[in-house]
FIKOLZA-1660 file (N, C-alpha, C; in steps of 0.1 Angstrom, whole numbers, plus 5000, padded with zeros to 4 digits):
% residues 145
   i   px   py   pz ch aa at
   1 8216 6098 9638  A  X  N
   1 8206 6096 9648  A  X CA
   1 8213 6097 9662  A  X  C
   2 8205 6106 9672  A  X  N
   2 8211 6103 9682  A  X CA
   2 8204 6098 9693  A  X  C
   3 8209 6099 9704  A  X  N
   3 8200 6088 9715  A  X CA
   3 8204 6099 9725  A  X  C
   4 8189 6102 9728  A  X  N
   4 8183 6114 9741  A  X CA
   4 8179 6102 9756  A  X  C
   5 8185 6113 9765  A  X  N
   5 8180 6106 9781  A  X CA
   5 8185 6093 9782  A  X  C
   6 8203 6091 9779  A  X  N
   6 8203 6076 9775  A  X CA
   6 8209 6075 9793  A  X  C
   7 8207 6061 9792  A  X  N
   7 8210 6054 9806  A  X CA
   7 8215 6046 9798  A  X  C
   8 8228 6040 9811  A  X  N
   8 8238 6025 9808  A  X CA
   8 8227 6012 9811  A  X  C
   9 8231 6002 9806  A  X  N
   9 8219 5992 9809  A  X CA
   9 8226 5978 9804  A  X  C
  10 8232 5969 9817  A  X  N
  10 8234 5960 9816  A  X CA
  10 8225 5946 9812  A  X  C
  11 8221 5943 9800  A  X  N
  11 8218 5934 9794  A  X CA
  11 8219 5919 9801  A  X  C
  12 8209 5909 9802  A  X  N
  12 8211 5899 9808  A  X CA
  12 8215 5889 9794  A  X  C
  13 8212 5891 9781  A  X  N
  13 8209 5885 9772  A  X CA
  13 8215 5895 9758  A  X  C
  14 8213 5888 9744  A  X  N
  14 8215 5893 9734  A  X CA
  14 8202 5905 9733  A  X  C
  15 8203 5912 9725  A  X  N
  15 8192 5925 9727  A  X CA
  15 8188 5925 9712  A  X  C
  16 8174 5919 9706  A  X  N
  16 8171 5926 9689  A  X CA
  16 8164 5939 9690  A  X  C
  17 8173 5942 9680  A  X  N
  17 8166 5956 9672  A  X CA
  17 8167 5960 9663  A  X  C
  18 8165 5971 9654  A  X  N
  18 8165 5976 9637  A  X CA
  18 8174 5985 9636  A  X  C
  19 8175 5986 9624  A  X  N
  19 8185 5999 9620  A  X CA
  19 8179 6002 9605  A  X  C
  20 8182 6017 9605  A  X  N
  20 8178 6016 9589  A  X CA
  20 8192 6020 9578  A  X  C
  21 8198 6016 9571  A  X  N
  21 8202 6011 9564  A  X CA
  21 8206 6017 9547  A  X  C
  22 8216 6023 9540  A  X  N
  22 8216 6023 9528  A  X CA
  22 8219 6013 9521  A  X  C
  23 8208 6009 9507  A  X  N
  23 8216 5999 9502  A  X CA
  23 8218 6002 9484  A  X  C
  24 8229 6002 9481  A  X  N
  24 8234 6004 9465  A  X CA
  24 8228 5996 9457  A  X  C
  25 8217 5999 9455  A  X  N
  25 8211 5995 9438  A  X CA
  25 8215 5980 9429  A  X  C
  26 8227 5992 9425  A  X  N
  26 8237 5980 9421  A  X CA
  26 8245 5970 9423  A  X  C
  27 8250 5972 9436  A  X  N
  27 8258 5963 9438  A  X CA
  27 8251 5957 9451  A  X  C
  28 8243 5961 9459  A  X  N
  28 8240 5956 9473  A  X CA
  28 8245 5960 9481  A  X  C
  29 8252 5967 9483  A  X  N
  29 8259 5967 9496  A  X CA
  29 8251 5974 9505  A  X  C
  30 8257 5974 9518  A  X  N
  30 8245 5983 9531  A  X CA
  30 8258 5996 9535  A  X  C
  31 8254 6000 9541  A  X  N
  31 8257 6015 9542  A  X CA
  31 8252 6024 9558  A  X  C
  32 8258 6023 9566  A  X  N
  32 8251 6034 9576  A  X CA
  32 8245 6047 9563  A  X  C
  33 8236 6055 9567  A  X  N
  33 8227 6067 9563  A  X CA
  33 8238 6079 9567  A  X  C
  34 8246 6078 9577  A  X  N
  34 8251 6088 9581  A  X CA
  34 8267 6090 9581  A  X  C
  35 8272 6076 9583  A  X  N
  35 8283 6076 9583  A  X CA
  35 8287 6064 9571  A  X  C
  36 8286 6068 9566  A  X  N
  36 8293 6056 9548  A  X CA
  36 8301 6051 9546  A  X  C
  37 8314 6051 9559  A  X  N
  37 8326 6043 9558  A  X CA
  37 8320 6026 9559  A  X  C
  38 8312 6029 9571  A  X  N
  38 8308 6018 9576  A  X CA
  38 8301 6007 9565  A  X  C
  39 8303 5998 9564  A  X  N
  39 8300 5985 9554  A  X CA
  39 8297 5976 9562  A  X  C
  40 8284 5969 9561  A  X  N
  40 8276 5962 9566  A  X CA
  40 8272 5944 9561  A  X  C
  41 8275 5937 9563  A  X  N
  41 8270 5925 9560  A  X CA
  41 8264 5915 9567  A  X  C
  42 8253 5913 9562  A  X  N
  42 8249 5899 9570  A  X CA
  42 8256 5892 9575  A  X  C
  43 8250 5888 9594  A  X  N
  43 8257 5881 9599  A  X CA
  43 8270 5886 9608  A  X  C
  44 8277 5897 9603  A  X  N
  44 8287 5898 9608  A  X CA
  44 8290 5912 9617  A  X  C
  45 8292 5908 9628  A  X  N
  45 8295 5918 9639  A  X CA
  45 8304 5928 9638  A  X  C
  46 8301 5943 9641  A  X  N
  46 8313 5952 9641  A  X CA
  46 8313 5957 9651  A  X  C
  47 8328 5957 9657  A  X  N
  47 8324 5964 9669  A  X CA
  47 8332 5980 9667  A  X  C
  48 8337 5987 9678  A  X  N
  48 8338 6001 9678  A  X CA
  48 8349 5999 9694  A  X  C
  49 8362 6004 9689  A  X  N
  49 8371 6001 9695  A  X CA
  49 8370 6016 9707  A  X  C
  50 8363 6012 9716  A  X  N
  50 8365 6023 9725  A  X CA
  50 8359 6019 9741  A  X  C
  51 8361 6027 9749  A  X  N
  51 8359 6018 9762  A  X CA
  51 8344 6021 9768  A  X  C
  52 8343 6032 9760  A  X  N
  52 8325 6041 9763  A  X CA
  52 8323 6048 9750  A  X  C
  53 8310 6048 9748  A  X  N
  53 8304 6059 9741  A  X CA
  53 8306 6075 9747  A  X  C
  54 8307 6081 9733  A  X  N
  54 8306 6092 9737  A  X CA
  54 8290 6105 9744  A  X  C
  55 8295 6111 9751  A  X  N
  55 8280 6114 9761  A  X CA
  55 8285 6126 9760  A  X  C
  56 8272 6130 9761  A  X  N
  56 8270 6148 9761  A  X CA
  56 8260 6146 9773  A  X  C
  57 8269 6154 9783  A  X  N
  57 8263 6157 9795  A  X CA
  57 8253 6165 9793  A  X  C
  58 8236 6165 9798  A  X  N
  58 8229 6173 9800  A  X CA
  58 8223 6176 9813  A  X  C
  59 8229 6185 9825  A  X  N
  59 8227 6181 9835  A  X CA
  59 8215 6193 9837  A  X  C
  60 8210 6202 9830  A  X  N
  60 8194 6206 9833  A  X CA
  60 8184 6194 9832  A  X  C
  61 8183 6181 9824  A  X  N
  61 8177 6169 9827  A  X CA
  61 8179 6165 9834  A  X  C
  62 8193 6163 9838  A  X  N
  62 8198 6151 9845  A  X CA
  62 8197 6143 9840  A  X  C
  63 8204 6137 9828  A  X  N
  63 8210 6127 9816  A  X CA
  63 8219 6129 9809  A  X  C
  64 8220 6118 9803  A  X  N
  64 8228 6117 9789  A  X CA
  64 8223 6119 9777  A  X  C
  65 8229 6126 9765  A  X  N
  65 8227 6122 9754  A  X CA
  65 8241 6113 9747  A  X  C
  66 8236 6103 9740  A  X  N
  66 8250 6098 9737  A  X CA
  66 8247 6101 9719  A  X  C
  67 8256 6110 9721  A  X  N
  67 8263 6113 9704  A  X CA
  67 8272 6107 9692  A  X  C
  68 8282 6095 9699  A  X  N
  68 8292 6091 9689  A  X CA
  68 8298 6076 9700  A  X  C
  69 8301 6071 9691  A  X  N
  69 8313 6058 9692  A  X CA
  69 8301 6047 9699  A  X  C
  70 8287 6051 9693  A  X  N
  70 8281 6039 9692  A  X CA
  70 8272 6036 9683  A  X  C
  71 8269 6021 9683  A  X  N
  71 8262 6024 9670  A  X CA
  71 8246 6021 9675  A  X  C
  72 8244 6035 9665  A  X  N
  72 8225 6035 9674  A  X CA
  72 8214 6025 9661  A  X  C
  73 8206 6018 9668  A  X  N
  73 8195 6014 9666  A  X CA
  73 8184 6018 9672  A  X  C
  74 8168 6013 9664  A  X  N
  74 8159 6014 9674  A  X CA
  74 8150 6000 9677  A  X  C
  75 8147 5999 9688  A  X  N
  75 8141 5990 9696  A  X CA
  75 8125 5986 9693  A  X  C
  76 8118 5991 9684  A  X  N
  76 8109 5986 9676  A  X CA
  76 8107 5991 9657  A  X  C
  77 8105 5972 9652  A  X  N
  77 8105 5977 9638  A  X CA
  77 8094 5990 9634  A  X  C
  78 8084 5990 9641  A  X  N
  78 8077 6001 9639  A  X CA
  78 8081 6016 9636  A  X  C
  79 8090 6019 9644  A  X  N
  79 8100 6028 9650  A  X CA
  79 8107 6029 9635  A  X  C
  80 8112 6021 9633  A  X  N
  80 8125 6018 9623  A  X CA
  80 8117 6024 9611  A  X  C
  81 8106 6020 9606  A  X  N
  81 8101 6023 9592  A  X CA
  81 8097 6035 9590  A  X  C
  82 8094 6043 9608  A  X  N
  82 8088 6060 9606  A  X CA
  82 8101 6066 9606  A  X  C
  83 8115 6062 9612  A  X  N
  83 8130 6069 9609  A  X CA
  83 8130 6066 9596  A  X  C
  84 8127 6059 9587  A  X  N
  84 8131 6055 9577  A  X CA
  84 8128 6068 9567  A  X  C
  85 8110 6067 9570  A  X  N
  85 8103 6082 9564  A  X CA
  85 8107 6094 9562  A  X  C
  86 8115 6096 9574  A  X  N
  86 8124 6105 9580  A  X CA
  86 8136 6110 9570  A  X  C
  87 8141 6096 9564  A  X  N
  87 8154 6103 9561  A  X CA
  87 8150 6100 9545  A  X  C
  88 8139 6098 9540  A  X  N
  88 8136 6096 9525  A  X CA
  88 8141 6107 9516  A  X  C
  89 8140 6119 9523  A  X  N
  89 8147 6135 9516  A  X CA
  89 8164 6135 9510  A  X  C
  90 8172 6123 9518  A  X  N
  90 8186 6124 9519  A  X CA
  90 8192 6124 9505  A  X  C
  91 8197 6138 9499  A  X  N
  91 8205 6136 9486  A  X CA
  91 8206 6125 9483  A  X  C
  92 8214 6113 9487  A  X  N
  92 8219 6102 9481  A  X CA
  92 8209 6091 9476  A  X  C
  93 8195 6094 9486  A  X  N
  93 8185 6087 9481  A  X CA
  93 8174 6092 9471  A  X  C
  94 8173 6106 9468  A  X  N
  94 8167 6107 9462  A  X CA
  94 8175 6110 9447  A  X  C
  95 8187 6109 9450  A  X  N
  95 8196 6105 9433  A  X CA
  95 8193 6092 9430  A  X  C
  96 8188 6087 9433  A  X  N
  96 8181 6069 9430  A  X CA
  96 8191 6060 9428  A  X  C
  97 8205 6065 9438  A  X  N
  97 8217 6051 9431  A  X CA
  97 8217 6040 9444  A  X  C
  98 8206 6046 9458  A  X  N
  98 8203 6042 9469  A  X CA
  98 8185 6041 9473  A  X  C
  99 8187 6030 9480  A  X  N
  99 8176 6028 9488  A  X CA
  99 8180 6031 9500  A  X  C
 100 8168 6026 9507  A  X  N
 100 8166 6031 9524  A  X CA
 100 8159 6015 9525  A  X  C
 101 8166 6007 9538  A  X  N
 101 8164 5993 9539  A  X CA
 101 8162 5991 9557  A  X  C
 102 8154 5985 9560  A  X  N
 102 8152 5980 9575  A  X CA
 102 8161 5969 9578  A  X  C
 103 8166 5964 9588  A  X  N
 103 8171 5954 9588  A  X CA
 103 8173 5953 9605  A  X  C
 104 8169 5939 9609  A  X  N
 104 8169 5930 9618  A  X CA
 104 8180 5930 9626  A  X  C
 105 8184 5937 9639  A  X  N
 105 8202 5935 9641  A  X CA
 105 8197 5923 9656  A  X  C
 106 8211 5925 9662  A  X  N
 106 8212 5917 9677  A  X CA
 106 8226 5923 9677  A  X  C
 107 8223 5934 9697  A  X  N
 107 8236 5938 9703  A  X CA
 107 8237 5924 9707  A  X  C
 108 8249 5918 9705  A  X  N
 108 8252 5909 9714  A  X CA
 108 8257 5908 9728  A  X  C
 109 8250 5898 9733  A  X  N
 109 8255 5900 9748  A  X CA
 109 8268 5899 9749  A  X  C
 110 8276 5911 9758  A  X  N
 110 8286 5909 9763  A  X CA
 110 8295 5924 9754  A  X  C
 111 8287 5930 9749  A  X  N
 111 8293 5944 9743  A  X CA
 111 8292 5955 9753  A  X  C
 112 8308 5959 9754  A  X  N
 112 8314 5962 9763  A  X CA
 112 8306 5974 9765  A  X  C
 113 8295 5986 9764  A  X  N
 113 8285 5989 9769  A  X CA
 113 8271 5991 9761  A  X  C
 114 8264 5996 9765  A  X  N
 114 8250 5993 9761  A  X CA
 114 8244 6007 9763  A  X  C
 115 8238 6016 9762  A  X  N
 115 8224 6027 9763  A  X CA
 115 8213 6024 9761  A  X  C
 116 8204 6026 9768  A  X  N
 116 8191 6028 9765  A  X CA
 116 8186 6045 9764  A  X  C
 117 8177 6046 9753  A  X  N
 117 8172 6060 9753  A  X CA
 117 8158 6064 9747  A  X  C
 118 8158 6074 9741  A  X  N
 118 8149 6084 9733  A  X CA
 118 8153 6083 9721  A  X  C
 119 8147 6077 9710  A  X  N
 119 8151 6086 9695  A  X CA
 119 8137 6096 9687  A  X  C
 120 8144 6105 9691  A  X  N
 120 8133 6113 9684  A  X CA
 120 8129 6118 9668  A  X  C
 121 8120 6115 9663  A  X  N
 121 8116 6117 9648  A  X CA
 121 8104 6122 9643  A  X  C
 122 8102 6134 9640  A  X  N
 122 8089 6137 9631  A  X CA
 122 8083 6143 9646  A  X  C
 123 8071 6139 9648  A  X  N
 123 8069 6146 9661  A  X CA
 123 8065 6131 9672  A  X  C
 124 8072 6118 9668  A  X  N
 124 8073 6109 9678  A  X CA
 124 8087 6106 9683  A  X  C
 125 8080 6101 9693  A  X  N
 125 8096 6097 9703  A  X CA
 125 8098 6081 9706  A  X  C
 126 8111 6076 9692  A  X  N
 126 8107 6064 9698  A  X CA
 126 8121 6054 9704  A  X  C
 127 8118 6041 9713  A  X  N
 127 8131 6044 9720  A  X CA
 127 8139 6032 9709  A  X  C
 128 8151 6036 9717  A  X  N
 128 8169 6029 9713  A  X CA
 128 8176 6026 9715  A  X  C
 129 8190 6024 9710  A  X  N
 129 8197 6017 9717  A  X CA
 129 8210 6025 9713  A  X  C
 130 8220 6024 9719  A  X  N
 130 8233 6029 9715  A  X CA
 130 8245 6017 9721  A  X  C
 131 8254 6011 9711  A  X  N
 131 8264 6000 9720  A  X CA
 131 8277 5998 9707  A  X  C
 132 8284 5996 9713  A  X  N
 132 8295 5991 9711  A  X CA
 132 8303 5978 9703  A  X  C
 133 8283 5972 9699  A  X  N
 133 8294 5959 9695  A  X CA
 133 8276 5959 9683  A  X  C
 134 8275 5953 9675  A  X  N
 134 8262 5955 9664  A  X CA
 134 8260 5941 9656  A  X  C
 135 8251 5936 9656  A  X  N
 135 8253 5927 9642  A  X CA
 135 8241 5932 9633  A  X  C
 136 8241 5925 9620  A  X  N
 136 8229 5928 9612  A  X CA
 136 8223 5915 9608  A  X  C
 137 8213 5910 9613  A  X  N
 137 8207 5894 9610  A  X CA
 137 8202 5897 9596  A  X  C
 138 8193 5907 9589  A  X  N
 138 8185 5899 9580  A  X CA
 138 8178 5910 9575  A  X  C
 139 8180 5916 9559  A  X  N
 139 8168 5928 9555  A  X CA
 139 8152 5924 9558  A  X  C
 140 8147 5932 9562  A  X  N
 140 8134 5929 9567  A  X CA
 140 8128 5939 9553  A  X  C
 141 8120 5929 9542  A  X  N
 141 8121 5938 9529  A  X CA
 141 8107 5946 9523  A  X  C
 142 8095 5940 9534  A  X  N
 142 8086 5944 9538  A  X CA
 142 8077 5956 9551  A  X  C
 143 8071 5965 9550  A  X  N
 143 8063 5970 9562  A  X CA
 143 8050 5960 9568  A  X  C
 144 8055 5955 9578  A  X  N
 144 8043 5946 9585  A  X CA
 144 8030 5956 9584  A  X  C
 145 8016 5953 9583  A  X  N
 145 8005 5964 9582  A  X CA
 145 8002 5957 9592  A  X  C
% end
């Protein structure tokens, strides 16, 4: 996932938002979708030892896109369950040894930076976040109707 037309954005507070999630069948575990090093557990904060995200200058907009060294969510669960749709195709998930999971995060305040953006999916555009520091509160194991 990446995050289009991102702006820096100093947070007054902790920030919630979603992420979507692989989770192993068997054993539980959570999983970034994209990057699989990454291991996830309730509760517990990762951060990303770097001083900024990485940005791809687009100066025909006049923005950023931020591509790497943050970790992207999106800013409504709604959002979260149509990326989800999105990536239902992904080899790993359709070998059935994974799911695809929503889950509840909070940037916390005071992560050394923050983006706001665009995430674009299917033919909507919905927005995001990109930062530096992540927690995961809670599988959210339902679609609200």
């Amino acid at each position: 996932m990446c995050l289009y037309n991102a702006k820096r954005i100093l947070p007054e507070g902790d920030i919630k938002c979603y992420k979507v999630l692989l989770r192993h069948k068997a054993t539980g575990r959570l999983f970034s979708p994209y990057y699989r090093a990454t291991e996830w557990r309730i509760g517990e904060t990762i951060s990303i030892d770097a001083d900024d995200a990485e940005l791809i200058d687009d100066s025909f907009l006049n923005c950023n896109d931020v591509y790497g060294l943050a970790f992207h969510t999106l800013s409504k669960e709604d959002d979260a369950w149509g990326y989800r749709s999105e990536l239902m195709m992904e080899p790993i998930v359709r070998k059935g040894t994974h799911e695809l999971v929503i889950v509840e995060c909070t940037i916390p305040h005071g992560s050394r930076y923050v983006y706001e953006g665009d995430v674009p999916y299917y033919i909507h555009i919905g927005k995001g976040y990109g930062s530096q520091k992540l927690r995961v509160d809670r599988i959210i194991e339902e679609e609200k109707e």
